[in-house]
BATIZA-739128 format. One line per field, with one value per residue (C-alpha): residue in one letter; residue number from 1; x, y, z. Coordinates in nm, 3 decimals. Layout:
N
rest (A  ...)
nr (NUM  ...)
x (X  ...)
y (Y  ...)
z (Z  ...)
***
This chain:
572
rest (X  X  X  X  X  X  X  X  X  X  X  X  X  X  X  X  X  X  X  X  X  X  X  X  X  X  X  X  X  X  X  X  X  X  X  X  X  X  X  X  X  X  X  X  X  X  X  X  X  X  X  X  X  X  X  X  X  X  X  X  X  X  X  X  X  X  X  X  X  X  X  X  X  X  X  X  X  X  X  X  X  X  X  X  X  X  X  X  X  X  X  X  X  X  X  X  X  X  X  X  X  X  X  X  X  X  X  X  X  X  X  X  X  X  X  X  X  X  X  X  X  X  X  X  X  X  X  X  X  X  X  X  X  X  X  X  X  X  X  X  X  X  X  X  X  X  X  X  X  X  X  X  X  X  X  X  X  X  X  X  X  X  X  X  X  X  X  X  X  X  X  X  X  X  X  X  X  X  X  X  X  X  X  X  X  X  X  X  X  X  X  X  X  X  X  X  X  X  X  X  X  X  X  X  X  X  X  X  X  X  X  X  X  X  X  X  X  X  X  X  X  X  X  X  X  X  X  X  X  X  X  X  X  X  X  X  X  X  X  X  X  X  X  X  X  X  X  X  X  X  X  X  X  X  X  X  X  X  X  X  X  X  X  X  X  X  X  X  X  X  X  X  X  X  X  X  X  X  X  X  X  X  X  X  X  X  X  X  X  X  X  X  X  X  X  X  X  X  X  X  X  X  X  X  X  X  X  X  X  X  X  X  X  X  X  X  X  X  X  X  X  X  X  X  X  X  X  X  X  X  X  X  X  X  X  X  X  X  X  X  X  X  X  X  X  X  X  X  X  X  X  X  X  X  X  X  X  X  X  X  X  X  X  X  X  X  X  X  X  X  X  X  X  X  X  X  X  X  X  X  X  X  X  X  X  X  X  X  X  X  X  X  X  X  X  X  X  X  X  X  X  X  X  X  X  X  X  X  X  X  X  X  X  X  X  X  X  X  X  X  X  X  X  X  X  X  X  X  X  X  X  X  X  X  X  X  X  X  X  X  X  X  X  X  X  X  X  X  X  X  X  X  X  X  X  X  X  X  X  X  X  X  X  X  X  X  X  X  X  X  X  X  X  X  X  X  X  X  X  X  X  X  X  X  X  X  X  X  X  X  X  X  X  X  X  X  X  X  X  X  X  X  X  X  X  X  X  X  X  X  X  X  X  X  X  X  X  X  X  X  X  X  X  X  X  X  X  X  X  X  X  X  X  X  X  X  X  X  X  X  X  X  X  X  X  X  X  X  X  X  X  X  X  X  X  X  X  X  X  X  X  X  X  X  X  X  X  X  X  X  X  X)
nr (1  2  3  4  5  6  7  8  9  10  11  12  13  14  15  16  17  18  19  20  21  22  23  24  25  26  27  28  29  30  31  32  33  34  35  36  37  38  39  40  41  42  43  44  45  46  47  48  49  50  51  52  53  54  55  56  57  58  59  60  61  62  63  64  65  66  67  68  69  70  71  72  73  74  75  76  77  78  79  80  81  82  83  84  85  86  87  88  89  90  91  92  93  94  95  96  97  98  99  100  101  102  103  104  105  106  107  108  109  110  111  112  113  114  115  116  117  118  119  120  121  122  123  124  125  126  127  128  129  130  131  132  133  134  135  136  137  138  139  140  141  142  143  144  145  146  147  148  149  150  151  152  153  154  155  156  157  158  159  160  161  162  163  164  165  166  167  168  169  170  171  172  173  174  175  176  177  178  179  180  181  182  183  184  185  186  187  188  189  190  191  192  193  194  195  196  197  198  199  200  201  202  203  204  205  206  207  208  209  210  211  212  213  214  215  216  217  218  219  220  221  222  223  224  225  226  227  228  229  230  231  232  233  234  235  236  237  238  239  240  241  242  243  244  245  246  247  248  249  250  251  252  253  254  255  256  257  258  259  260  261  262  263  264  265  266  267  268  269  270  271  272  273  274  275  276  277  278  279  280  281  282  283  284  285  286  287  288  289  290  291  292  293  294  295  296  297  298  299  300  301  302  303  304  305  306  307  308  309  310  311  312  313  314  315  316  317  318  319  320  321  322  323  324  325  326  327  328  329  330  331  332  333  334  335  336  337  338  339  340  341  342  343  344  345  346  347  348  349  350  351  352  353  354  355  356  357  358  359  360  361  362  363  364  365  366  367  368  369  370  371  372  373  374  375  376  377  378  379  380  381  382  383  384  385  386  387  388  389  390  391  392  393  394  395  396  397  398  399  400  401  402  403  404  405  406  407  408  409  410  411  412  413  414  415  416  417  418  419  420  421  422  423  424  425  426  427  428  429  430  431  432  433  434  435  436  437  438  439  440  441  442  443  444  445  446  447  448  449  450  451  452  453  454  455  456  457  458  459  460  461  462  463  464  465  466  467  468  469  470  471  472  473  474  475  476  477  478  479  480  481  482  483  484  485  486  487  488  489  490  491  492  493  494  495  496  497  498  499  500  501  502  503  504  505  506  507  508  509  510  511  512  513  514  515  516  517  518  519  520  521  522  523  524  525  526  527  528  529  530  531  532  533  534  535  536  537  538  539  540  541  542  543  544  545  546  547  548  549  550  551  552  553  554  555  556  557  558  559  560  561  562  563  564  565  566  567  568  569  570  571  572)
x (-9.839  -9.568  -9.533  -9.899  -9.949  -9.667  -9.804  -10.121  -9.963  -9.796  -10.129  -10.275  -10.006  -10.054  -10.399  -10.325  -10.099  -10.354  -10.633  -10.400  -10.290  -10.679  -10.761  -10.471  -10.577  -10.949  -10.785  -10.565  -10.918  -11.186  -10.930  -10.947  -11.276  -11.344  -11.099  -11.206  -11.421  -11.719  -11.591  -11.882  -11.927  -11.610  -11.765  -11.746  -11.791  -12.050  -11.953  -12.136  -12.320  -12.031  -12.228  -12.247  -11.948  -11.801  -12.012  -11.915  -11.553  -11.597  -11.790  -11.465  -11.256  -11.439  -11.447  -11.060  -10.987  -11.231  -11.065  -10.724  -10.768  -10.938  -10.636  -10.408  -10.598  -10.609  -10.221  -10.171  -10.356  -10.245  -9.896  -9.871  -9.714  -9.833  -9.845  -9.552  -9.450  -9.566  -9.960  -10.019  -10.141  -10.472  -10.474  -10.229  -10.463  -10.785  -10.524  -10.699  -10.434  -10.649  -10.595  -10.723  -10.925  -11.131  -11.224  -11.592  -11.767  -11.859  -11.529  -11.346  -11.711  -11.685  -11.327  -11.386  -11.643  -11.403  -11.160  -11.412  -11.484  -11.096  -11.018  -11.335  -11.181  -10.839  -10.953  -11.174  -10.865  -10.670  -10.877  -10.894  -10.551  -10.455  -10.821  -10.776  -11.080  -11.325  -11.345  -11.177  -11.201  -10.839  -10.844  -10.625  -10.600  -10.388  -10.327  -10.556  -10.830  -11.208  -11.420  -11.680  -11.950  -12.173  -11.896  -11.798  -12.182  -12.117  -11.799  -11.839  -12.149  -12.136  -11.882  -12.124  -12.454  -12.721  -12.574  -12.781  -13.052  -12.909  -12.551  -12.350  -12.004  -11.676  -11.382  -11.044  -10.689  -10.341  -10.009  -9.660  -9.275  -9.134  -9.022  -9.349  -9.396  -9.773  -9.779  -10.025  -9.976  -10.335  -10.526  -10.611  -10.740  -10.710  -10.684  -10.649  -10.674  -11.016  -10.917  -10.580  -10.717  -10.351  -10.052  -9.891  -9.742  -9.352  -9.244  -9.392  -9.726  -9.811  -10.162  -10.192  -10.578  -10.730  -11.015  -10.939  -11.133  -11.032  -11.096  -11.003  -11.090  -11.063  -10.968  -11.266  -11.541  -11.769  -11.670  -11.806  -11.471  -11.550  -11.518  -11.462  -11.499  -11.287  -11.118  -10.757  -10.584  -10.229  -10.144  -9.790  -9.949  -9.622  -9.240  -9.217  -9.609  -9.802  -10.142  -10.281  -10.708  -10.950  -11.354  -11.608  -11.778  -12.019  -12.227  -12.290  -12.511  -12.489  -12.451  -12.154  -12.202  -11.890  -11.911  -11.532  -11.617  -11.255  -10.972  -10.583  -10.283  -10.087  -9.710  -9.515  -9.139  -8.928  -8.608  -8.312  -8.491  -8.800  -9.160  -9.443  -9.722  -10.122  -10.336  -10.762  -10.980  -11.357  -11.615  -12.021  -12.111  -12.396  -12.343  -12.607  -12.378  -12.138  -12.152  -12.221  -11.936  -11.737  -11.902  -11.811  -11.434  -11.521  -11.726  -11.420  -11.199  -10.955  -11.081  -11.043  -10.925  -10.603  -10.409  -10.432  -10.340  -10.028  -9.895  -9.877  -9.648  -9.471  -9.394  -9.311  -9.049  -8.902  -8.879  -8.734  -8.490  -8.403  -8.367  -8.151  -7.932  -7.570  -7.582  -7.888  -7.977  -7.620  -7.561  -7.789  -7.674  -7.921  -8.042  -8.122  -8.320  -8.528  -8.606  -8.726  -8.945  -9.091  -9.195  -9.336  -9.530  -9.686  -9.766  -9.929  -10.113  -10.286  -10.400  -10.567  -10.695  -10.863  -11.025  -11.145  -11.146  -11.023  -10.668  -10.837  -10.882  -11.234  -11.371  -11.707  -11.894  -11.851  -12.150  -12.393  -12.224  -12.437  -12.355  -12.144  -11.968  -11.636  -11.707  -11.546  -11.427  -11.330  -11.089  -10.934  -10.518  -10.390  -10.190  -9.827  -9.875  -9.606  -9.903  -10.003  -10.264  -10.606  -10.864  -10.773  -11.005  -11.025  -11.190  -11.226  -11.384  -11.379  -11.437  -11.426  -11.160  -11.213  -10.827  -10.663  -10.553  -10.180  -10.138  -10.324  -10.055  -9.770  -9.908  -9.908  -9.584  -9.444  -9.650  -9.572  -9.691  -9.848  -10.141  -10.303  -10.096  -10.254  -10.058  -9.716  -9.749  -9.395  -9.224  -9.003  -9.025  -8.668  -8.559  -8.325  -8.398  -8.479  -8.519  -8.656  -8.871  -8.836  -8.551  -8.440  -8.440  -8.762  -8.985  -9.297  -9.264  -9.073  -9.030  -8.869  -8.836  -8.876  -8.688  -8.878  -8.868  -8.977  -8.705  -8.691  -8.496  -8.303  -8.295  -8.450  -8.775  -8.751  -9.027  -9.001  -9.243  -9.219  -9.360  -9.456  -9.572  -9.657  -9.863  -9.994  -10.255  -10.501  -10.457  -10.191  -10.131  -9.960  -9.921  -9.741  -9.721  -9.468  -9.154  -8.920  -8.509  -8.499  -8.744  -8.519  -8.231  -8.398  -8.463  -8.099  -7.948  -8.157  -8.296  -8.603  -8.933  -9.191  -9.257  -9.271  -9.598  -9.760  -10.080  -10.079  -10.255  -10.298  -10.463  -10.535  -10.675  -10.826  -10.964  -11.305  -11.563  -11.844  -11.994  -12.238  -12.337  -12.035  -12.136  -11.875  -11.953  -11.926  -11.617  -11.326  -11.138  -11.015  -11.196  -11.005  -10.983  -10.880  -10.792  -10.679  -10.559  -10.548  -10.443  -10.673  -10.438  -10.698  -11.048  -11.038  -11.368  -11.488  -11.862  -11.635  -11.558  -11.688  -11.916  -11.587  -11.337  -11.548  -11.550  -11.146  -11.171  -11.403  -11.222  -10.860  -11.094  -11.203  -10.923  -10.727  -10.954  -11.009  -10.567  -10.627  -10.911  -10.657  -10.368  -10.590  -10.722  -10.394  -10.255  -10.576)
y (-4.516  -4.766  -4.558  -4.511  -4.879  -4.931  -4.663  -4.904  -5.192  -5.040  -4.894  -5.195  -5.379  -5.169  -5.203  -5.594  -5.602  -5.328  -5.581  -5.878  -5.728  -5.623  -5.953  -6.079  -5.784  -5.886  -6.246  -6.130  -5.896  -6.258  -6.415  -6.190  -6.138  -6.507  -6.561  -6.229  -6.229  -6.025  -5.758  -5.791  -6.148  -6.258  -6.553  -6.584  -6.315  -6.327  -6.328  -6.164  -6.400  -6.427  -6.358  -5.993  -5.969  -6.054  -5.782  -5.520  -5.652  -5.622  -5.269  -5.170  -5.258  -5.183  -4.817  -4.848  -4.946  -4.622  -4.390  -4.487  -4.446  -4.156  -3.956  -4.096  -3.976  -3.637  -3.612  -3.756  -3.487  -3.185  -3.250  -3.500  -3.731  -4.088  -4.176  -4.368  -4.562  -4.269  -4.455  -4.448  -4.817  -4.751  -5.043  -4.860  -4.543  -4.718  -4.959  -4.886  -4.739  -4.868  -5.180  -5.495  -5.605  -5.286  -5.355  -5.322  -5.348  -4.992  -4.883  -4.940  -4.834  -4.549  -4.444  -4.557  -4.294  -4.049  -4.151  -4.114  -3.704  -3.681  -3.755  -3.616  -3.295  -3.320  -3.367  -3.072  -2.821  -2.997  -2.892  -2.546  -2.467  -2.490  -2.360  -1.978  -1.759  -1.805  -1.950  -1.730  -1.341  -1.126  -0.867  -0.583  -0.413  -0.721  -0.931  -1.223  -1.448  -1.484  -1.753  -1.685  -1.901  -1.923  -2.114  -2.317  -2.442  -2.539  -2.695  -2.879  -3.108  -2.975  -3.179  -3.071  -3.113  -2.827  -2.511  -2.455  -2.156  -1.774  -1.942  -1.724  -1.807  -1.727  -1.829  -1.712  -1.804  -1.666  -1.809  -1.742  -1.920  -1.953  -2.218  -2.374  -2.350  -2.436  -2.141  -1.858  -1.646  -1.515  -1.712  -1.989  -1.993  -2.329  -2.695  -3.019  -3.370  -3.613  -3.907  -4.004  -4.272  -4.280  -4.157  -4.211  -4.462  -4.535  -4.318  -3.984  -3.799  -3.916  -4.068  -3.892  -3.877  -3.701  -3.567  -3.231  -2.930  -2.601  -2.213  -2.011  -1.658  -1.273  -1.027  -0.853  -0.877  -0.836  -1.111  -1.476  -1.732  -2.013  -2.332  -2.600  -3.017  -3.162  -3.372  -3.320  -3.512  -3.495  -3.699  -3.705  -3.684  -3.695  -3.625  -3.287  -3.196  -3.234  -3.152  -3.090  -3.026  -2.991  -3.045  -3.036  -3.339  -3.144  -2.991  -2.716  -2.946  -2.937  -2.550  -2.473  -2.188  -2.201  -2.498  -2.574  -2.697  -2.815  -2.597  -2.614  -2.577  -2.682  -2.748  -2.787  -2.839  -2.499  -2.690  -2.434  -2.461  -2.288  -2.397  -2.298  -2.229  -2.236  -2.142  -2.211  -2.138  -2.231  -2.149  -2.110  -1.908  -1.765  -1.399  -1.267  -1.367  -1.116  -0.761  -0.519  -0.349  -0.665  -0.794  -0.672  -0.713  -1.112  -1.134  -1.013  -1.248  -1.035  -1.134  -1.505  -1.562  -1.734  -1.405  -1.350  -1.753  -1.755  -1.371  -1.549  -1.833  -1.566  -1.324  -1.674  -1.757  -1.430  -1.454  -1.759  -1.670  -1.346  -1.542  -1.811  -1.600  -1.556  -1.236  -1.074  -0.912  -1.011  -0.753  -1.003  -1.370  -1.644  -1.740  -1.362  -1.394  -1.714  -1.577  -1.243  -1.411  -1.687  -1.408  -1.152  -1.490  -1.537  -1.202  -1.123  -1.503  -1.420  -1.091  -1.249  -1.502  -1.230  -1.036  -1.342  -1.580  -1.877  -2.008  -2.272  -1.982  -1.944  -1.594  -1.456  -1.151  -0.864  -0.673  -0.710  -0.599  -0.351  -0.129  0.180  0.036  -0.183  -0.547  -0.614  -1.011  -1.191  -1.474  -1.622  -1.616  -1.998  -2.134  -2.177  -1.969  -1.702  -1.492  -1.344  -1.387  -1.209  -1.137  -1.069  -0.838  -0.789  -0.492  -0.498  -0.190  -0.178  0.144  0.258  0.540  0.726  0.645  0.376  0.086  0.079  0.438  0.469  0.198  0.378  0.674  0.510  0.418  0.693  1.011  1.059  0.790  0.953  1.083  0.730  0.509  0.624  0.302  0.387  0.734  0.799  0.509  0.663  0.538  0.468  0.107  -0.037  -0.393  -0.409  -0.729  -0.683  -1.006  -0.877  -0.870  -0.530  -0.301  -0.103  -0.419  -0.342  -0.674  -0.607  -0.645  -0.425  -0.348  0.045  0.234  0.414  0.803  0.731  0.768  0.488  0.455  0.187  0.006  -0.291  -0.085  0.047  -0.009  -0.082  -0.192  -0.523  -0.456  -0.684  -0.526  -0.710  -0.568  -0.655  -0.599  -0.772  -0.581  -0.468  -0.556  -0.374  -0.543  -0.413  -0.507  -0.356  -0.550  -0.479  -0.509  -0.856  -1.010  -0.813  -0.941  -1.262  -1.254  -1.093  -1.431  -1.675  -1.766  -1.993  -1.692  -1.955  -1.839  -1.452  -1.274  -1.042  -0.849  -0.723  -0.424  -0.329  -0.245  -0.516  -0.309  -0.388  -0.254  -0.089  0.059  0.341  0.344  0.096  -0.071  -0.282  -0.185  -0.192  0.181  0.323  0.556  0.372  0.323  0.125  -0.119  -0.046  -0.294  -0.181  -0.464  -0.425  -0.644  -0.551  -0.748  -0.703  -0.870  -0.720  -0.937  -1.344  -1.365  -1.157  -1.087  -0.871  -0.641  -0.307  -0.009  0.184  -0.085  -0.112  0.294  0.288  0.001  0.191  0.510  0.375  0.267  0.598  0.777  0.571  0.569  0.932  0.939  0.766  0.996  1.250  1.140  1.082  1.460  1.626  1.469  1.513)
z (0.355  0.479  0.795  0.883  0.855  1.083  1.328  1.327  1.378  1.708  1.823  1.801  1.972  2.272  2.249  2.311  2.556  2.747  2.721  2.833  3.138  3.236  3.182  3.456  3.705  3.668  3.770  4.028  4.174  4.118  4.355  4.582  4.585  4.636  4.951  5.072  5.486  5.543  5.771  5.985  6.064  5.875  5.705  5.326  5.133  4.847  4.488  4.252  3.964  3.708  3.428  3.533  3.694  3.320  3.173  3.363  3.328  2.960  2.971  3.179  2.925  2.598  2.771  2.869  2.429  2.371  2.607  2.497  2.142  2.202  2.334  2.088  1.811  1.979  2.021  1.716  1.566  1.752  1.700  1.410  1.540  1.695  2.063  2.113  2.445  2.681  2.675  3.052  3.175  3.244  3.524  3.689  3.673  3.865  4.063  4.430  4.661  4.952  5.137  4.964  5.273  5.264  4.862  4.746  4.438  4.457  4.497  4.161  3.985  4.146  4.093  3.697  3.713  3.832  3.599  3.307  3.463  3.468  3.131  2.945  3.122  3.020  2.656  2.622  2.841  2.555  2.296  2.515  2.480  2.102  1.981  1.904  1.729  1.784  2.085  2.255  2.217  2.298  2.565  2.455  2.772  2.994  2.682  2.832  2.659  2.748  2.664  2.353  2.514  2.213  2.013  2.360  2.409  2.031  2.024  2.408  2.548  2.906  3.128  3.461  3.296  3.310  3.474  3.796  3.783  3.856  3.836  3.585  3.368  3.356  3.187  3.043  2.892  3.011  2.843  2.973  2.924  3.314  3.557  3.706  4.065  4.228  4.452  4.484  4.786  4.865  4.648  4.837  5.151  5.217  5.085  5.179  4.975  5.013  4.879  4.696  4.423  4.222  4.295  3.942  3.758  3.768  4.056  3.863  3.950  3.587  3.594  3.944  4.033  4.373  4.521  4.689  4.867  4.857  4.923  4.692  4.749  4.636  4.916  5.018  5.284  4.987  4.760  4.919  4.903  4.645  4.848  4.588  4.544  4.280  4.074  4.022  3.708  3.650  3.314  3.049  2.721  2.544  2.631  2.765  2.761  3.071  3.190  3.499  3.489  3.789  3.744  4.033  4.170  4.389  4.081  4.258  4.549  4.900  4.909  4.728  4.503  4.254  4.031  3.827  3.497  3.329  3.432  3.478  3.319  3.016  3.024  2.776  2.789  2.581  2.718  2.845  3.201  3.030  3.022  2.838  3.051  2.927  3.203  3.159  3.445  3.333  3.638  3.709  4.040  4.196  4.087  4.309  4.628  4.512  4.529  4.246  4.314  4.226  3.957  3.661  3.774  3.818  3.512  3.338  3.446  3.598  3.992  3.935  3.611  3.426  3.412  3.812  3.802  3.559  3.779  4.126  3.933  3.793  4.100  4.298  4.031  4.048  4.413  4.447  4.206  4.404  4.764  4.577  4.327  4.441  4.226  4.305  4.659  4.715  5.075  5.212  5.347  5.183  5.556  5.627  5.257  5.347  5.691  5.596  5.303  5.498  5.773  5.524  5.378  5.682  5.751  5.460  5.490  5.846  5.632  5.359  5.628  5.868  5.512  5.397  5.705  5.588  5.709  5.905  6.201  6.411  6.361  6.561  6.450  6.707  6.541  6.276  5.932  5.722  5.415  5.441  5.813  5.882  5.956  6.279  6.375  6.675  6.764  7.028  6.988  6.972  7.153  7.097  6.809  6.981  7.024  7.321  7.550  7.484  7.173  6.829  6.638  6.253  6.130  5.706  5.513  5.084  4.899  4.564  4.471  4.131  4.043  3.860  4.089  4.006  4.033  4.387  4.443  4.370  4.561  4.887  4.841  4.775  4.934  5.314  5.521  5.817  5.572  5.582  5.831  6.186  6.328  6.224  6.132  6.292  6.056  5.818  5.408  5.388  5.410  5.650  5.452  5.105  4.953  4.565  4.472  4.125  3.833  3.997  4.268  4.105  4.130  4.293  4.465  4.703  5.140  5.346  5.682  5.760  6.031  6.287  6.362  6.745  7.010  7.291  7.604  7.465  7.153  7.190  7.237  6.925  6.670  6.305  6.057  5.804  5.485  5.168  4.853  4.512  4.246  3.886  3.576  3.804  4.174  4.434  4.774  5.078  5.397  5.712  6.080  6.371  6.488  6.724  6.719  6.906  6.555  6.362  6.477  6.430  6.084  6.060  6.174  5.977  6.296  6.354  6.322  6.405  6.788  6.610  6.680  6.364  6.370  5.984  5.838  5.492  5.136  4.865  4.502  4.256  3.951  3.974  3.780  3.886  4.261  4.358  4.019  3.882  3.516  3.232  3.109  3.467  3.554  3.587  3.941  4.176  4.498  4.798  5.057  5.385  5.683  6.065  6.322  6.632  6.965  7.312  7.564  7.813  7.676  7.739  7.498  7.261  7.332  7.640  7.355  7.470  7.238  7.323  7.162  6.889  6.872  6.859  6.565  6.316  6.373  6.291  5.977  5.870  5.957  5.710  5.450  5.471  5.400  5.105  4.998  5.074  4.892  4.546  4.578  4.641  4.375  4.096)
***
């Protein structure tokens, strides 16, 4: 009793001094409001009546008491113990960033209302990621979550409002202990940062709120990329747990398909260098934009979902432990590891980018894209890219194969090359570099660089191939493109491989159901995703492309899909 009284007593205590320093800010802002110059005629600026500007001066910070007792009584109940001095200043949170001579009155309104999005968010991915049955349902197969949406609609008022009509859910859980690192190769297309409306309070990214847009995107020509608005809320609920949630400010308007209803991560500090990872990814999307093929695999949550999320953390942890590690990969000097990684990243980026064309590059159609053919792009090679001159064409073909996705993985691996590769057919599978991205040298993720069976006149002509392989529950990926000894020698020596020239090739698979209708009861599979890039030093613009070219593009296609085919059957 004693202690609860006292826990009061400090609550309320920081509810004071919370309310005192609003009431100096709002001060400090009248005062500046009143010696402020009309930016167009720069006489004096006009003051609201100060009757109203007092009640919405109170309504802010009524709402400011609410919100902060609010999340105290949630921590205190999760983990039963009170919020102590880790309360975040909530004056610090809406302090503007922007320069004081730019303020408006809609300004600060409107950042309070992203500020109220934010943490109505973070509270219900709180309440996401401690809640077990039955809100969400266990998948046996990968050991993921998916949302029970009957019990959600119960349990949550909708953060976004009404879902839009034909838009469809999806939503699952992931946990996992691992260092935390935000990067996920081939996941996101692009992103850059709107508006920065708090960088944090005290020097941290706690209380961190932005505006962002970003592509985030499945590889296939047949899955649209979800181009996303939204809010981005970084906030220290208490020592050692951190949460960072996203939520849409679009609503699905202004034709953006995907709509991000709270979704993010949990962190919470296992201490020995460890951290607890919850990963919640909540989304509404126009499912008739996406093939049938794909749909089920979406629906699911394996395309998109938390478990895709928390692998990419996990193979990036794993890697940079590998290219750091005195001990592991050790025949290799750490300058030759960090050159050969940041190579195969790009690489296997400019893939990604010409399968889902994002990466900020221009791509033209060559010819109109129907069922059943490759679609074939066009784009001019930029300059100072260390590219050469001419047209670079992207040809992209997916196919389902009645085998399961990891094993058709292995398979191409391991089964001779020159059955599917009708680029390097000649390139031996032995390594002449292996670097494992993994604990050990078995880990799928993996890059190498492959020795060549071609003889040359001298050596420098010689051709070998850099390859980068990862591969998980929720799809593999294979990505190659030639090099000669000069880039090898290169990435040998640690050497600058920014001016280095790629044109990648490769597979990304997935798991599939039966042909054409993306039903759960169809025969199980795998979508294969097949991409080319090919350089025409010969065309300056691609509507030069000739019926010919285009001939010579969809037959390195079905050639190599035809390997595949053949690999599968010899091996049923």
């Amino acid at each position: 009793m004693f202690d609860d009284t006292q826990n009061e007593r400090h609550e309320n205590t920081l509810l004071k001094k919370e309310n005192r320093q609003l009431k100096l800010e709002n001060s400090a802002l009248k005062e500046v409001i009143k010696n402020s110059l009309c930016n167009k005629c720069g006489a004096q600026a006009t003051i609201l009546d100060e009757s109203i500007h007092k009640q919405r001066v109170e309504k802010e910070n009524m709402w400011l008491k609410e919100e902060l007792s609010r999340m105290t009584s949630l921590v205190n109940q999760m983990w039963g113990r009170p919020l102590s001095n880790n309360v975040i200043n909530p004056s610090d949170i809406i302090n503007p960033i922007t320069n004081q001579s730019q303020m408006s009155f809609d300004i600060p309104i409107q950042r309070n209302g992203y500020l109220m999005q934010a943490s109505r968010a973070m509270e219900e991915l709180l309440k996401l990621g401690v809640v077990n049955v039955p809100i969400w349902n266990k998948n046996k197969e990968d050991g993921g979550e998916t949302l029970n949406f009957v019990e959600y609609l119960r349990a949550f008022p909708p953060c976004l409002g009404t879902k839009p009509l034909g838009f469809v859910s999806e939503a699952t859980r992931f946990s996992s202990v691992d260092q935390w690192k935000e990067v996920f190769m081939g996941m996101i297309g692009s992103c850059t940062t709107m508006e920065v409306i708090s960088n944090g309070t005290g020097g941290s990214r706690n209380g961190a709120l932005q505006l962002m847009k970003a592509e985030i995107q499945l590889i296939s020509p047949l899955v649209p990329v979800r181009v996303l608005q939204f809010i981005r809320f970084a906030k220290q609920q208490v020592q050692g747990l951190w949460i960072v949630v996203d939520l849409s400010f679009d609503s699905g308007m202004e034709g953006h398909m995907t709509r991000r209803c709270p979704s993010g991560c949990i962190l919470l500090d296992m201490q020995h260098g460890l951290t607890m990872v919850t990963w919640i990814e909540h989304t509404e999307y126009d499912e008739q934009l996406v093939s049938c093929q794909y749909r089920q695999l979406i629906s699911s949550g394996v395309g998109f979902g938390a478990q895709r999320w928390i692998n990419a953390l996990l193979r990036h942890c794993e890697s940079l432990n590998a290219i750091t590690s005195t001990t592991l990969n050790h025949h290799l000097f750490p300058d030759t590891k960090r050159s050969l990684k940041a190579l195969a990243q790009r690489m296997t980026s400019t893939f990604c980018g010409g399968i889902c064309l994002t990466d900020g590059q221009q791509w033209d159609s060559v010819v109109d894209h129907a069922p059943g053919i490759p679609r074939i792009m066009a784009r001019k090679c930029i300059t100072g890219s260390g590219e050469s001159m001419g047209i670079v064409t992207s040809a992209t073909y997916s196919i389902w194969i009645p085998t399961n996705h990891q094993h058709l993985f292995n398979m191409l691996l391991t089964k001779d090359r020159c059955i599917w590769d009708v680029i390097c057919h000649r390139i031996a599978a032995r390594n002449m570099i292996h670097l494992p991205l993994g604990q050990d040298e078995t880990s799928p993720n993996c890059i190498s660089i492959l020795n060549s069976n071609i003889a040359t006149p001298t050596e420098d002509d010689q051709i070998m191939v850099l390859q980068e392989t990862t591969s998980d529950m929720t799809g593999s990926l294979l990505v190659y493109a030639t090099v000669d000894i000069p880039t090898v020698s290169v990435v040998m020596n640690g050497d600058d491989i920014s001016s280095v020239a790629l044109l990648p090739s490769g597979f990304y698979i997935v798991p599939g159901h039966g042909k054409g209708n993306g039903n759960a009861g169809g025969e199980r599979g795998s979508m294969v995703t097949v991409g080319f890039q090919l350089l025409h030093p010969d065309i300056a613009t691609s509507n030069l492309i000739t019926m010919e070219t285009i001939s010579m593009i969809n037959d390195l296609v079905r050639r190599t899909v035809q390997g595949v085919k053949e690999i599968v059957r010899s091996n049923q």
